[in-house]
C-alpha positions, 0 to 999 in steps of 0.5 A: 699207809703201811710202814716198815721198821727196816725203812727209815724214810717210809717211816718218816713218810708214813707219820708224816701223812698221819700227822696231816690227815689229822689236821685236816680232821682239826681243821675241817671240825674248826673250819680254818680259814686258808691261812690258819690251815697255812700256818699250822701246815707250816709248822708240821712240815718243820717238824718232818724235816721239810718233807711235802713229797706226798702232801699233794696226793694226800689232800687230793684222796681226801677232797675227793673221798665221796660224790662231790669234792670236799670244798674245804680241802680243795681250798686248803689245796689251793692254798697250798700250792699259791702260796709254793708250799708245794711245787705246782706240777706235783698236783697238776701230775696228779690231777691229769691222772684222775679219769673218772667222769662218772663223778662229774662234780669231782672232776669240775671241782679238780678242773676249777683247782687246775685253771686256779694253779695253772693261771697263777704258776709263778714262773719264777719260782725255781721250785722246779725246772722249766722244761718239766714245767713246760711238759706239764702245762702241755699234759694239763691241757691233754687233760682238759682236752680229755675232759671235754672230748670224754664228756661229748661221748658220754652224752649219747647215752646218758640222759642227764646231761647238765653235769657233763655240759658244766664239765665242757663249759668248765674246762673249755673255759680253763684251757683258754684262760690257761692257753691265752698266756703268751708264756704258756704260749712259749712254753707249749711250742717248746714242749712240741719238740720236747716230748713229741709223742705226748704232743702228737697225743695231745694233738689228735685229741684237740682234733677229736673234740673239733671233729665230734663238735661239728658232728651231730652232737652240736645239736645237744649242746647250748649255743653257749657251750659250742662259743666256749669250745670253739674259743677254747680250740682257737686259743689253742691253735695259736701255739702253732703260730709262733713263727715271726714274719720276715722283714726287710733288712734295707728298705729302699722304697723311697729312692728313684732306683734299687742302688743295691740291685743297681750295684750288683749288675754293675759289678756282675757286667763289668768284673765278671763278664765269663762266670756262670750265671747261677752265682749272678742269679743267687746273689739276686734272689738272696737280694730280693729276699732280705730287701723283700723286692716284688719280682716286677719291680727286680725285673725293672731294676736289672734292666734299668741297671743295663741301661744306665752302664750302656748309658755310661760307658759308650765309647770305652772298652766297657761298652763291648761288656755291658752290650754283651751282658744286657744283649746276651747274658741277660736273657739267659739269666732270666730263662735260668730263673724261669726254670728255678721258679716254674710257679711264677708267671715270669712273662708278666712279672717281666712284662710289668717290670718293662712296662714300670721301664718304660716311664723312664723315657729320658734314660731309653732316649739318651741311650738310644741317641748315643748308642744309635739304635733302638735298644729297648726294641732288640732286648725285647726281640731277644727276650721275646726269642728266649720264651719270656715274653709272648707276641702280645706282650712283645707287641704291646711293649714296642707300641708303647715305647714307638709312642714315648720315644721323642725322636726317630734313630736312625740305627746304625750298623756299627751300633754295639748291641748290633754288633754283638747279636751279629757276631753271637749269631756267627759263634756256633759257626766259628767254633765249628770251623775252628774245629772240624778244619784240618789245619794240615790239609787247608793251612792256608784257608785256616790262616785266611779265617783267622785274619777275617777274626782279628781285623777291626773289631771283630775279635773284641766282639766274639770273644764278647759274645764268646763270654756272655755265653759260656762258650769262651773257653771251647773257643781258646781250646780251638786256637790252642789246638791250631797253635800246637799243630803250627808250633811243630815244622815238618819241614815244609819250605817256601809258602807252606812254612810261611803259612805255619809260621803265620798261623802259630802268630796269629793264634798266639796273638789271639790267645794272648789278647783273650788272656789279658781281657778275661785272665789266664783262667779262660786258656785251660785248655781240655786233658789233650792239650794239658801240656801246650805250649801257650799254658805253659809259657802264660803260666810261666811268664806273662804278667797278669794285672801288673804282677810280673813273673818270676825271671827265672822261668825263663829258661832255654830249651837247648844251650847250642841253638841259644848260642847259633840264635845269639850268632845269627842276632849278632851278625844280621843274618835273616832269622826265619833261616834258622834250622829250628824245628818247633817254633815254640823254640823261637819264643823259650830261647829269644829271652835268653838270647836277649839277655846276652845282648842285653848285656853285651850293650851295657858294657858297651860290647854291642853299639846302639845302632847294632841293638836297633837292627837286630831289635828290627831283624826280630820283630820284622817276621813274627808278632809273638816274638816282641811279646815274649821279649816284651814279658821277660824285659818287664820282668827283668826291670822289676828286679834290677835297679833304677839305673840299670833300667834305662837299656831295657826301656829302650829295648821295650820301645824298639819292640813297640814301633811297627817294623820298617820293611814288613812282607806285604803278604803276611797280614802284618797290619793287622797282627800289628794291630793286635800286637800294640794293645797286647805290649801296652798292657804288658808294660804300662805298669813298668814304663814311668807315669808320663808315658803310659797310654790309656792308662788310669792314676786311680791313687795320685802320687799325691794322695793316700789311699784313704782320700781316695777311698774318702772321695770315692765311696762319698761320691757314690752314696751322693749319687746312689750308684756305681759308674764305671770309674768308681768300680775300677777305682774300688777294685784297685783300692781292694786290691791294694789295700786287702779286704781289712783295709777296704771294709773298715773305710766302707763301714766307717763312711757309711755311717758318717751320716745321722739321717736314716734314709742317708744311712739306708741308702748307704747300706743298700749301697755298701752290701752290694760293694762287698760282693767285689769279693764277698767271701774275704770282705765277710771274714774281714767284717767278722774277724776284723772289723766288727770285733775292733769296733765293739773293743775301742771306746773311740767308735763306740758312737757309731754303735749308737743308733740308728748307726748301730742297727745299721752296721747290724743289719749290714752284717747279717745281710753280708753273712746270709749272702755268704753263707748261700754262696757257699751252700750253693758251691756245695750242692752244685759243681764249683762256679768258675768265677772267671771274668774277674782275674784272680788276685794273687791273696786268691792264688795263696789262698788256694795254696794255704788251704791246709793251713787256715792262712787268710791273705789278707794284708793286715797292719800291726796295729790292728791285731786283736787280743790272742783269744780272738785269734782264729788260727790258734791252736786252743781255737774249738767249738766247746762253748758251743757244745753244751750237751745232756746225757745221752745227747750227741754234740752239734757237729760243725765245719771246723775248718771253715773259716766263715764258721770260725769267725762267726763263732769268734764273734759270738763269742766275743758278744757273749762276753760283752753282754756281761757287762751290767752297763747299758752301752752303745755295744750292748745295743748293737749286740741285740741289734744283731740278734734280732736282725738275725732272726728278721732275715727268715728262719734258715739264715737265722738258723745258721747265724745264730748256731754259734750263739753261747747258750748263756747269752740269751740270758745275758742279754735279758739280765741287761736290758728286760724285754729285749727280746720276746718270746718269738725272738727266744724261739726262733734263737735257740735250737729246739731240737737239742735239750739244751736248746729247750731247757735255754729257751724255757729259762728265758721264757720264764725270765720274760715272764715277769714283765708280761705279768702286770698286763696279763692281770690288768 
């Protein structure tokens, strides 16, 4: 080595390499012993200061100076390294660099010190990084790989071929030796995507040895070589295979149905009966992912779930929905997902699933008897004509079910399915007339089919089959264009504005009942009618599911035709005489009028015979009237005092009773018909308890909310599914109480029990509930719920398991549903969740969008620390965003609340797995993560994103073992640095529990 006066530190590195290179010369004539070498090894590394920068190469160039290595110095070498005099990956950099075979037993002797350094690297060391650690094990193995592929070539022409099949035998033993460390393991799958061209080169050589090794060498070699090499290749192949197996999050086998898949359809047939089927289909295959379902037994559960609510709700106006849900709707939905999964033989995973079915004869049996037709034998009929079932299938089905069944039905031509598929049939037909008829020319004809709708139950079903199918919303359009030409007299007299009047009636009535059933949604009419009269009054003034509109929308059209109209009322003249030119005008001014009246009685203007003949003067001619006086009465007792409530109550029930002397001619019977439910719904919520018809108490006035609930949600774990009556009572407590409310007293009476099937069956349960309004009952869990739990020491019990891994996997399962619902808004055009009406929280929160407000109602008491507060303005993702040079920072949906509240929580996690004392939180924490990771790596992906990157290290600090080396890769993220330098750290903190196995 030349030095250099002008360079201090060549100086020193040129007398240090003088001073080992002459004792090495001391100690090869004395023959140290390895620790005699280490000792005075030491002591001249003092003397320089601590400087080994160049004692790897040194002792490397003299152990191989001549044919065959200096074995001496190879041991000092060895002893070097072990005892971390020196950093390992320094020798080992060097050695991958020696590619001179010609002196085989120099390289088998470099190959023996590396299997001896990389079997015996300390992981813990922290003589160098992890990440440099990790892309040296993965080069040393190149190198190997190297050895053996260069030495297979040189056989062909050489004639000795002894050394080079030692040489084969030697690093086919040391690459699997080196690769059967499950850290090593670890550490080579993040080196995949920490250097990816070297891996990539490392790979293509491990191919090149097994392709050569299957060619015409193999029969150079011994038996013995060709084992070795294969095993080595094996060993090497499972660096590939670091994926976990997804795991199912609920197990359900042991009980007799699916409460989750139960659930689900319950709450799809009942809440939703217009949405579009995609996000029904979603929900089941996240389902059928995260409980591992087979697609038979999913088929079987659905259907099952069909029968059970026609079963449950015969004879009350659920019957009409759950009949067009499993007649109608549920074809579709299986044809949607026979064309999403064209790989799978859905006719006879359905036929398996009808056939598991058809042991449940009791259930087929009961339903059949109170429903009186064969209601197995029609659904199979409509999934033979949608192509889900073939002729041999259909056929083999219905023999069966002829054999089961116990009693012949007579069916029954009023029987709900029957009616159903009768009036689906008609739809296409009456869209098409409603449409291609010109209400001008044929008004009469018009009115005529609009009777032939509305009478009995007719209009019940089509609206029905209407919603099953998607077709709602074109039929509202119809009558909304049919009540927009009648709206407008053009100054027919005689029959011809009696029929006009008739038709802007009944198309009112229509459009109203539609409203009320399936909410105002379902009225937007198309761009042409943007500004029909029916929106803009529904949108104004009717009330929606007790919320009554604000008076003031009320307004008049012209204040002279308010005060004529207010004449006429008073003086008894016969209002259809009135010169009003858009009928629209009777429904904008007769409030108003109304309210005059209203007041004029009150002080005693107007005697209470006079307000009963003018009540009769108005409802005696159009049905729409009483409605539209109905809607502004409710709105106004809502604002005025008790006492001042009386008069209008009266009004309300004048309004109610049929008219004494209706015109024979004009259908009123039947508008009168429609008319009563339409007022029912408008006041039940105004008029006192006692005197509200079909009406339902769901919170007892002497009762608490939380009883309810108490009773409620305890009554459907023992039952193990949802009947009617607790869906509606669930829905109301949701509505009443916000989503913080409902998701504390689900969780808190879900893990009331201790025993595990009780628990699972309760999970299952609890995460279908959450679907009643999953995105806010899962910002609810996040930000509320969890975070409150984790905080007071008071719940800290239902952490412990099996509770804690129970409330883990309820969360993630929640979160993985979430989250594919959003991602499948995003990539498809937004799903109009119609069937279920929108809460007003849903309303303010589309008007509150900007400023990140959750409408949720939320005691004072349940406020958290400010830190957690998601709408605080110091709120970022820069724990998150940790970053190397040169490295772009992970981008995420700031906005987003879902993103906010998981990143909330983690970090509150983060936080508390500081703490050194095992705990009931600590167990749920890790609980969570692993559950995250046993739900598929997709979902764990966008879980665990918002994880801080110290918290691997928490969590392996608290409790050793916790997580292995899987778990640790599928936690971090790979693809960044900080990932990769996360995981080798974690990687090497496991390490040392894997030690004592690895030596025994």
């Amino acid at each position: 080595m030349e030095t250099t006066g002008s360079s201090p530190n060549k100086t020193v590195s040129s007398s240090f390499a003088s001073k080992v290179k002459a004792l090495l010369m001391r100690a090869w004539r004395e023959r140290w012993t390895e620790h005699q070498w280490g000792l005075h090894l030491k002591a001249v590394v003092n003397s320089s200061n601590g400087e080994t920068k160049e004692l790897p190469e040194i002792l490397l160039q003299q152990a191989l100076v001549g044919p065959n290595p200096n074995v001496l110095i190879i041991g000092y070498l060895k002893h070097t390294v072990l005892s971390q005099m020196i950093p390992p990956c320094s020798v080992l950099s060097l050695v991958q660099k020696y590619d001179d075979i010609s002196k085989p037993y120099c390289t088998i002797g470099l190959i023996e010190v590396t299997e001896v350094i990389a079997c015996n690297i300390s992981f813990t060391s922290g003589l160098e990084s992890s990440v440099v650690l990790c892309k040296c094990l993965q080069k040393t193995l190149h190198w190997l790989m190297m050895c053996v592929l260069q030495s297979l070539k040189t056989m062909k022409d050489m004639q000795q071929q002894q050394e080079y099949i030692s040489i084969i035998d030697s690093a086919s033993v040391a690459a699997h030796k080196i690769a059967e460390n499950p850290t090593v393991q670890a550490l080579l799958y993040v080196a995949m995507s920490e250097d990816q061209d070297n891996y990539r080169e490392y790979e293509q050589t491990v191919i090149n040895v097994r392709g050569t090794l299957s060619q015409s060498l193999s029969d150079m070699l011994p038996s013995q070589t060709k084992q070795k090499v294969g095993i080595a290749l094996q060993t090497l192949s499972k660096v590939q295979d670091m994926t976990l197996p997804s795991q199912a999050l609920c197990e359900v086998s042991h009980l007799g149905i699916c409460p989750t898949i139960n659930t689900l359809v319950t709450l799809e047939a009942i809440l939703n009966p217009t949405s579009d089927v995609q996000p029904f289909i979603d929900q089941l295959c996240v389902s059928e992912r995260v409980l591992h379902l087979p697609r038979p037994f999913l088929y079987c559960e659905i259907i099952r779930a069909c029968f059970m609510g026609l079963n449950n709700c015969v004879d009350t106006p659920e019957e009409i929905k759950w009949a067009a849900f499993t007649y109608l709707k549920l074809p579709q939905i299986l044809r949607f997902m026979k064309q999403q999964s064209p790989s799978q033989d859905i006719g006879e995973d359905l036929f398996q699933g009808l056939s598991e079915l058809m042991n449940s004869v009791p259930l087929l049996d009961l339903v059949d008897i109170k429903l009186k037709c064969e209601c197995l034998k029609y659904l199979v009929g409509e999934f033979s004509k949608n192509d889900l079932l073939d002729k041999n299938q259909t056929q083999l089905l219905l023999n069966r079910r002829n054999t089961n069944s116990g009693n012949k039905i007579e069916t029954s031509g009023q029987s709900s399915p029957i009616l159903i598929l009768r009036n689906e049939q008609q739809l296409p037909r009456i869209i098409k007339t409603l449409d291609n008829s010109d209400s001008s020319k044929t008004p009469g004809d018009m009115m005529s089919f609009l009777c032939l709708l509305m009478s009995g139950r007719n209009l019940d079903f089509i609206l029905a089959g209407a919603a099953s199918t998607g077709k709602l919303q074109s039929l509202a359009n119809k009558l909304v264009k049919i009540n927009e030409f009648a709206k407008q007299m053009q100054g027919e007299t005689g029959k011809m504005a009696q029929t006009r009047v008739m038709l802007f009636d009944i198309s009112f009535l229509m459009l109203c009942h539609a409203s009320q059933l399936y909410g105002l949604e379902i009225t937007a009419p198309s761009p042409e009618y943007t500004d029909s009269f029916f929106l803009h009054w529904a949108t104004r003034c009717l009330p929606e599911d007790g919320k009554y509109k604000c008076i003031d929308n009320f307004t008049p059209t012209d204040q002279s035709k308010l005060d004529i109209l207010i004449q006429h009322l008073v003086s008894g003249v016969d209002i259809s005489k009135l010169n009003i030119t858009r009928l629209n005008e009777y429904c904008l001014n007769f409030p108003l009028a109304l309210q005059e009246i209203l007041i004029a009685w009150e002080h005693g203007a107007i005697p209470p015979d006079k307000i009963k003949m003018i009540i009769e003067l108005i409802k005696n001619k159009m049905c729409c009237i009483p409605i539209v006086l109905c809607a502004w009465l409710c709105s106004y007792i809502s604002v005025v005092p008790d006492k001042a409530r009386e008069k209008p109550l009266q009004m309300i029930q004048m309004l109610q009773a049929p008219a004494m002397n209706p015109d024979p001619d004009l259908n009123y019977n039947e508008r009168y018909a429609l008319m009563s439910p339409i007022l029912q719904k408008l006041i039940n919520d105004i008029l006192p308890v006692p005197q509200r018809v079909n009406f339902t108490n769901y919170v007892p006035s002497d009762k608490l909310p939380s009883e309810v609930m108490d009773e409620c949600i305890k009554s459907v774990f023992k039952r193990g599914w949802l009947d009617i009556k607790s869906v509606q009572t669930l829905e109301y407590l949701l509505n009443l109480c916000g989503s913080d409310w409902f998701c504390d007293r689900c969780i808190e009476a879900m893990l009331e029990s201790s025993r595990l099937e009780d628990l699972m069956k309760a999970l299952s349960l609890v995460y279908a509930i959450f679907h009643m309004d999953l995105e806010h009952i899962t910002l609810s869990l996040l930000f509320h719920t969890l975070p409150r739990f984790l905080q007071t020491t008071h719940y800290h019990p239902l952490l412990t398991d099996p509770r804690g891994n129970i409330l883990a996997k309820l969360s993630v399962m929640v979160l993985v549903s979430a989250q594919n619902s959003k991602n499948a808004e995003k990539d498809t055009i937004p799903h109009l969740r119609r069937g279920r009406k929108r809460s007003r929280k849903e309303v303010e929160l589309e008007d509150m969008e900007e400023t990140e407000c959750r409408p949720v109602k939320r005691s004072k008491s349940s406020s958290l620390e400010p830190q957690l507060t998601l709408d605080s303005e110091g709120f970022n993702f820069d724990f998150l965003t940790a970053k190397e040079d040169g490295e772009t920072s992970p981008t995420f949906d700031a906005k987003d609340p879902l993103n906010k509240s998981l990143a909330n929580l983690m970090r509150l996690m983060n936080a508390l797995s500081q703490d050194s004392l095992v705990s009931p939180r600590l167990s749920f924490i890790i609980s969570f993560v692993r559950e995250a990771i046993n739900c598929g790596s997709q979902n764990a992906k966008f879980i665990l994103q918002f994880m801080p990157p110290q918290m691997v290290s928490n969590l392996l600090k608290s409790v050793q073992g916790v997580l292995d080396n899987r778990h640790i890769l599928h936690i971090c993220d790979l693809t960044t640095s900080i990932g990769r330098k996360v995981a080798t750290q974690a990687i090497c903190q496991n390490s040392k529990l894997q030690r004592p196995a690895n030596s025994a």
